[in-house]
N, C-alpha and C positions, 0 to 999 in steps of 0.2 A: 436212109435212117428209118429204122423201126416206127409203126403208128406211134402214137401215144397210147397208153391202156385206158379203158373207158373209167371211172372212178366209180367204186361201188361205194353205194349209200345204203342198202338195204332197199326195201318193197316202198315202192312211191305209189302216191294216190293220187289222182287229179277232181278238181272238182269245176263242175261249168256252172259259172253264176248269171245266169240267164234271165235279166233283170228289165224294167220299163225304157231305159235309156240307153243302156249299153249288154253288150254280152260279154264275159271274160271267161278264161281257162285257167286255171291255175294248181301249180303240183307242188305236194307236200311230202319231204322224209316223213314216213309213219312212226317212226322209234321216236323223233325227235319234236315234232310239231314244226318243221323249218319249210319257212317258203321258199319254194329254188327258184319259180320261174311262174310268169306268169304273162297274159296279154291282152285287150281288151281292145273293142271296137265296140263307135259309139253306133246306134241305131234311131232311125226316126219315125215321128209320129205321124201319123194322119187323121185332116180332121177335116171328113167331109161333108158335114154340117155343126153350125154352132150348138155344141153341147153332146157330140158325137167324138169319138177319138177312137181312132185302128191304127193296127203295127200288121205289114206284110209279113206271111208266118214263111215264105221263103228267104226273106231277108233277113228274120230271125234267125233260120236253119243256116245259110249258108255263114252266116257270122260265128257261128258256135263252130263249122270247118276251118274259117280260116284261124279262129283262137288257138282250139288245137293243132293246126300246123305250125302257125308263131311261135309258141309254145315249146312245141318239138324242137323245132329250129333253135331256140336260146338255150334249150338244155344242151343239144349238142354242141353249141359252142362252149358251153362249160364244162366239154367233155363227160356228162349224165348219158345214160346208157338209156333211152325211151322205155325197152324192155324190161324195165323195172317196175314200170305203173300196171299197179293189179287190180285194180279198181277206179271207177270211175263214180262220183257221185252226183247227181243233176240237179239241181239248185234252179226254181223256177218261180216265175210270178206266176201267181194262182190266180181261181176264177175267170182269166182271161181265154177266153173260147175258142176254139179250134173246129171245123167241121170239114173234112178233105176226102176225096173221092180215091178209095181204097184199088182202084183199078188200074189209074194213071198216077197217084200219088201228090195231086198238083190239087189246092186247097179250094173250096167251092166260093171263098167270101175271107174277105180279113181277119183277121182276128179280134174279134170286139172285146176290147181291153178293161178291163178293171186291176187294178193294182192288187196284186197279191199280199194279204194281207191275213194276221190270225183272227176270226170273230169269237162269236160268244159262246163256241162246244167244238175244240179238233181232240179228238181221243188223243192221249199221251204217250201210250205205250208205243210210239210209230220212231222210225227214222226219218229225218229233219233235213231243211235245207234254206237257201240265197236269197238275197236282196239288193235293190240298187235304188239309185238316188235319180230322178228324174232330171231332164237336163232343163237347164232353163228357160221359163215360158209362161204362157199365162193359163194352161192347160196340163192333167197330170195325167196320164195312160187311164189311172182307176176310176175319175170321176166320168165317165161316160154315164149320162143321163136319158138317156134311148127310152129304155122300156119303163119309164114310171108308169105309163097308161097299161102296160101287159100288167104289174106289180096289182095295178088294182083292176083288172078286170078278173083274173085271179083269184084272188081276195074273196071273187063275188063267187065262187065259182067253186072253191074249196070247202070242204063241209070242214067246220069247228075251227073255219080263215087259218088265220097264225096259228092258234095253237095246236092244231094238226102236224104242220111242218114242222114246230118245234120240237114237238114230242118224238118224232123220227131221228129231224136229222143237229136238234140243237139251237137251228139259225133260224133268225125272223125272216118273216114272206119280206123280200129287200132287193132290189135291182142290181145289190151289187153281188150275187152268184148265179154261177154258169147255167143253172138249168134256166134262169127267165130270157138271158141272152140267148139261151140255144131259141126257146120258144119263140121270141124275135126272129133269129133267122130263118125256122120253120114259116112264120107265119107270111114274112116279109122277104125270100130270097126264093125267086122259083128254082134255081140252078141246086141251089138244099134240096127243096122239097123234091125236084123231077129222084136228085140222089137218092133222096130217101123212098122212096116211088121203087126203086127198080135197085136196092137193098143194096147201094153202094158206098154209102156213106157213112165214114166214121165220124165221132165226135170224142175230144179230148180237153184239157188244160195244156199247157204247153209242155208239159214235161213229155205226156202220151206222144204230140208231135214230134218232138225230138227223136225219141227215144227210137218210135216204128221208124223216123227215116235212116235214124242210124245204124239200125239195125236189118234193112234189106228195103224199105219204104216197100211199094207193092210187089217186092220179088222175098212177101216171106217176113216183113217187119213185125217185130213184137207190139201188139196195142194197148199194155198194159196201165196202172197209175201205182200211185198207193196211197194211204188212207190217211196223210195230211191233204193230200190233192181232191181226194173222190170226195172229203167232206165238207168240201167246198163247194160242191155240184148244187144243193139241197135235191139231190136225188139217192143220196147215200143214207143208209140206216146204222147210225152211229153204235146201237146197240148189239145188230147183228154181225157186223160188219159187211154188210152186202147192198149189191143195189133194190132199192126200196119198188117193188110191184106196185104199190097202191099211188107212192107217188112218182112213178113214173107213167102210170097207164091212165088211172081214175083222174087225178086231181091234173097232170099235164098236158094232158091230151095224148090221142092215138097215135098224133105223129109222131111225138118222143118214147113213146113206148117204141114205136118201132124203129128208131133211129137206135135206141140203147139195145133192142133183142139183134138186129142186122147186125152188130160189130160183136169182136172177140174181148171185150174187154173185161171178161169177168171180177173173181172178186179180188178187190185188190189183197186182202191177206195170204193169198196164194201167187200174187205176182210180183214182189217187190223185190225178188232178186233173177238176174236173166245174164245167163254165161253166153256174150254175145261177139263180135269181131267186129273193128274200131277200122276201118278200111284206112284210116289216114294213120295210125299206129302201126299197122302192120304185124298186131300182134292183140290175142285175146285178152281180154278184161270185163268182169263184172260191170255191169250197170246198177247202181240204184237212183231210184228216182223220190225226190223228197218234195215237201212243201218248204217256201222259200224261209219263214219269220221262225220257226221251229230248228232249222239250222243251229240258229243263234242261241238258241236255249243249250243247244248242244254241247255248239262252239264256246259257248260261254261257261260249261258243265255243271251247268245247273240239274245234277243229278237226285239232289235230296226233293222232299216233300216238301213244299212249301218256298224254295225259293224259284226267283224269277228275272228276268230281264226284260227292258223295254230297248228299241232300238228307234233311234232319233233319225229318219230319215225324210221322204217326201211327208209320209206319216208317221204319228207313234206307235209302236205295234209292240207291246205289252205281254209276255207269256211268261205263265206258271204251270210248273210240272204237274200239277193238280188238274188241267184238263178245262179250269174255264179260262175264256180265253176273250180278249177284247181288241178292239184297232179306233184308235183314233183318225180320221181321214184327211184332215189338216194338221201340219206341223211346218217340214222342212218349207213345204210350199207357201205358209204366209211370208218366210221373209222374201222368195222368191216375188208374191205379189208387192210388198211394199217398194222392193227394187224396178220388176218390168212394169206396175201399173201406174203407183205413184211418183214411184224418182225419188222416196227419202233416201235410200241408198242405191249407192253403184255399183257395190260389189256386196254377196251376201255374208260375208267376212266382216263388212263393214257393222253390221245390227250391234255385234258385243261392243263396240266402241262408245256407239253414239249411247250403247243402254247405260255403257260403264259412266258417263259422263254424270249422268242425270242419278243413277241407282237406286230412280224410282219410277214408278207410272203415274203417279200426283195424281191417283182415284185414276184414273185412266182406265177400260177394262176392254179388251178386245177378244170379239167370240168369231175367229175364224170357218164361219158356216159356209164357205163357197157351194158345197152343192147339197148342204143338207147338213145333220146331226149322226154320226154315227155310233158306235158303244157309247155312253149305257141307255140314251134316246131312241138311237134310230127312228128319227123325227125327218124325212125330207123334206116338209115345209120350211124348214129353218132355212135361213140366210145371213150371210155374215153384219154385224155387230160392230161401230165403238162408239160407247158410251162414257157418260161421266167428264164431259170435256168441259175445259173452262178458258177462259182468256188467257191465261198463264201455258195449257200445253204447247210444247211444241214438238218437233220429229223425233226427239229423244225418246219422252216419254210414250209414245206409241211405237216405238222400237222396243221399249224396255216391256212393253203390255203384252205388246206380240211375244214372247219370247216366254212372258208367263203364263201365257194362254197356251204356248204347248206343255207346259208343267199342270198345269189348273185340270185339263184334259186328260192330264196320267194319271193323277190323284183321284177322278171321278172313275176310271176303269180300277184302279187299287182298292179303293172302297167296293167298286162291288164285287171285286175277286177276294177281297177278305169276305165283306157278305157271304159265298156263295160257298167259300172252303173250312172257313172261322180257324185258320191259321195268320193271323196278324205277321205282315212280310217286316224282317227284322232288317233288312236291307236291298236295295235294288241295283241289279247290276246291269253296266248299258252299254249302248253299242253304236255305230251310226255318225254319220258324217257331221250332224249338231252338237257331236259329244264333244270336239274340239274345241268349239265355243263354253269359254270358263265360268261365264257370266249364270249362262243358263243350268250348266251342272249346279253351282248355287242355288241358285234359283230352286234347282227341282229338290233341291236337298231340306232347305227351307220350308217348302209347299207339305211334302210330303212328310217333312219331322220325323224321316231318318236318312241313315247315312245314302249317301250315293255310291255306286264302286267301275270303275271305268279300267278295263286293260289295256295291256301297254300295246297288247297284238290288236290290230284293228281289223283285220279280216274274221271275224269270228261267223259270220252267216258259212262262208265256203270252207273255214276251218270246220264246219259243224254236219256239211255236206260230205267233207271228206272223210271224217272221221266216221261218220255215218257207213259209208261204204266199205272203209275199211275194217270196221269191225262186224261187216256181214255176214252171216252165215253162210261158210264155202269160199271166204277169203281169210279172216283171221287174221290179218297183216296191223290191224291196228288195237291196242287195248284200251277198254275207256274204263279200268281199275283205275282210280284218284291216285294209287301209291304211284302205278307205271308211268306217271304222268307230267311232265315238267312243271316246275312252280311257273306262275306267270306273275309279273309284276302289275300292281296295279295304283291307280290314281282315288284317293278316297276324299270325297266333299261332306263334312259332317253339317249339321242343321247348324247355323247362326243366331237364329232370333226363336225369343219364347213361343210355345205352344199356341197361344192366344192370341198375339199377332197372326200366326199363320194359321186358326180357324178365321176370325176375321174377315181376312184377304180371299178368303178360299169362299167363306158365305157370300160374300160381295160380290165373285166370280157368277154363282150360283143365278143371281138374283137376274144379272146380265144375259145368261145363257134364256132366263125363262122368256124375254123378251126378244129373244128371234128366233122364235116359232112362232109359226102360222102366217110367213108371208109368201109363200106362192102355192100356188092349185097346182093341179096336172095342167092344166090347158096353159098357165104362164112357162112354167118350167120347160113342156116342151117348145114352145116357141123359141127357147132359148133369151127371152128377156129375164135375165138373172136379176136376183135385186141385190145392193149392197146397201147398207142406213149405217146413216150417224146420226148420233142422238148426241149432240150440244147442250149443255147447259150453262149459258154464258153470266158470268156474277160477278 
């Protein structure tokens, strides 16, 4: 009997969502926006002091080999011809640091993790990418808290502090971007430093990782990023688009100047497409390499001026095609604490029920500050918060509190992106494993006093990576014209309650937020003695 004929679909894309908890592969008909296939393997943490967290960047690597062979392997049994993927797009947690010996290919030190996330300036004009959801725990890949003492020895160190680096590169002087991490490992890893010593050592975000090993690792790999990635360094000059001389040499010291002159990784507006060979394909395909939260902007095609998406994961992570840009750094993860720390709940599925119960927080207000204050504060002294308790709360209403404190959170980043664009967001469209929770889509619809818009596709971050890739210059296999493009179905939560209820609620919030700040120094934080307060007021 004859083979069977391979089934032709047209140009497929794949896209790797290379995310804090797990890595996934996945391919998409380009005419059609259809997921054929797809595969995921989870990944773990390491946390070799309290308040530290690393991911091994070879277990990241070889995870993103076996996806892609998974991958291969289900299309072939669906009879998919692999030969069809012309492109590849790389969907990566950002800011999370890489530094590996360009000779032997095998990385000097782990990768010191911060959750890849949008702040407060990624240029817009760029191709986008991935996200994932932490897995459960009491710890999240981004809050590694290492270098507060480097953040402010820094600080003393830099002529015109913050607003130097802002003026460059957009972001506040903040522990949570890769150039204070590298300068940690400079200062603290001699097997870096001997690297950097004898002009061996590269330094990346995870996408750069990838990207060289897939592409030849030390027999020849490309060391490229692009410029949702680089602008997350705070060593990029958001204006120029290049890497910043002054602050890599003056303000970070010699060693990182010559850690960034030693490798090839120039400017990303010249690298972000690389005609490369896929050893486990067996057949050539473009690479692009994107920043993970931007994806979703994509994926979600929020192509006009002024609108935006937020996506409900470990954090909320908020983007507008306008260029400013914000991240919440608790969300997913407070119900996670109420589950592993408390025990209100068992499962994180559980939160919508008990909030459904009660449909209120009874004054209740909860400021999820685990390891500081992120957009629009960026306060690290702050620590988590709840206040307003009375004889009457019970698990309910602090289920229901939590849930409005990731809504409270998105409304504080909307205000200042209307602020900063003075286009008022007519609607907000979302994304993320919390959107399934119905309670909370309410909620944030209420908070923010307009509508909410939730699609029916829920891979929007790697839809947004592949789409990215396939419409790159020198592939062309994908079109992101609105007419060429399938309608998608979607979920819409209009506002319930008047305007004045939900300033109110929202000042109340405010009030709550001012009081957890200023409870820990450098010297507590890093010991790793966190603080968490409740403020009772029993009547």
């Amino acid at each position: 009997m004859a083979a069977a004929n391979k089934a032709v679909l047209g140009p497929l894309v794949g896209a790797v969502d290379q995310g804090t908890s797990s890595t996934r592969f996945l391919v998409f008909n380009s005419k059609t926006a259809e997921l054929l296939s797809h595969h995921q393997v989870e990944l773990k943490q390491e946390f070799p002091k309290e308040g530290w967290v690393e991911q091994d960047p070879k277990e990241i690597l070889n995870s993103v080999y076996e996806c892609i062979e998974k991958t291969c392997e289900k299309l072939g049994q669906l009879n998919i011809d692999i030969s069809n993927i012309k492109a590849i797009g790389v969907s990566n947690q950002r800011e999370t640091t890489v530094v590996w010996d360009k000779l032997t290919g095998e990385p000097l030190y782990n990768a010191v993790a911060a959750r890849v996330s949008p702040g407060p300036s990624d240029p817009v004009a760029v191709v986008l990418s991935g996200s994932s959801v932490p897995a459960a725990g009491t710890s999240s890949v981004w809050l590694d808290l290492r270098t507060q003492s480097t953040v402010e020895n820094l600080s003393k160190r830099i002529p015109g502090n913050n607003n130097f680096v802002k003026s460059k590169t957009g972001l506040p002087l903040s522990t949570y971007f890769s150039a204070v991490k590298l300068r940690w490992l400079l200062d603290n890893v001699r097997k870096v430093q001997k690297a950097v010593e004898e002009e061996r050592a590269l330094f990346g975000t995870v996408d750069s990782w990838l990207i060289w090993c897939l592409t030849g690792g030390a027999n020849g790999g490309v060391h490229c990023t692009d410029v949702t990635n680089a602008s997350r360094t705070m060593l990029f000059n958001i204006h120029s688009l290049e890497w910043d001389k002054e602050l890599c040499d003056v303000n970070w010291g010699n060693g990182l100047m010559e850690a960034m002159e030693n490798q090839s990784y120039g400017s990303s507006k010249k690298e972000t497409n690389n005609f490369v060979s896929v050893t486990v394909l067996s057949c050539h395909v473009y690479f692009q390499c994107l920043g993970d939260q931007s994806a979703a902007l994509v994926g979600q095609m929020c192509f006009q001026d002024g609108q935006a998406k937020n996506t409900y994961g470990t954090g909320c992570f908020l983007l507008c095609n306008t260029g400013r840009k914000g991240s919440v750094a608790i969300a997913g993860a407070v119900v996670r604490w109420l589950r592993d720390n408390l025990g209100i709940i068992k499962t994180s599925e559980e939160i919508e029920k008990l909030a459904k119960e009660v449909g209120t927080s009874y004054g209740c207000y909860f400021v999820p500050a685990f390891s500081g204050l992120y957009a629009p504060y960026w306060e690290p002294s702050a620590r988590g918060i709840i206040c307003g308790l009375t004889q009457f709360t019970n698990r309910c209403h602090i289920a229901f509190a939590a849930l409005e404190a990731v809504c409270f959170q998105t409304r504080e980043i909307l205000d200042a992106m209307n602020r900063d664009c003075g286009m008022p967001l007519r609607h907000l469209q979302v994304d993320g494993g919390m959107t399934n929770n119905k309670i909370l889509m309410q909620l944030q619809a209420d908070i923010l006093y307009i509508p909410v818009v939730k699609p029916s596709m829920p891979e929007t971050t790697a839809l947004g990576a592949a789409m990215a890739a396939g419409a790159a210059e020198g592939v062309g296999v994908w079109s992101l014209d609105p007419e060429d493009m399938s309608a998608v179905t979607v979920e819409r939560f209009e506002p319930q309650i008047n305007a004045e209820e939900s300033e109110i609620r929202y000042s109340t919030w405010k009030k709550a937020v001012m009081k957890s700040m200023g409870w820990v120094t450098t010297q507590s934080s890093e010991s790793g003695k966190n603080v968490f307060i409740i403020i009772a007021t029993l009547s």
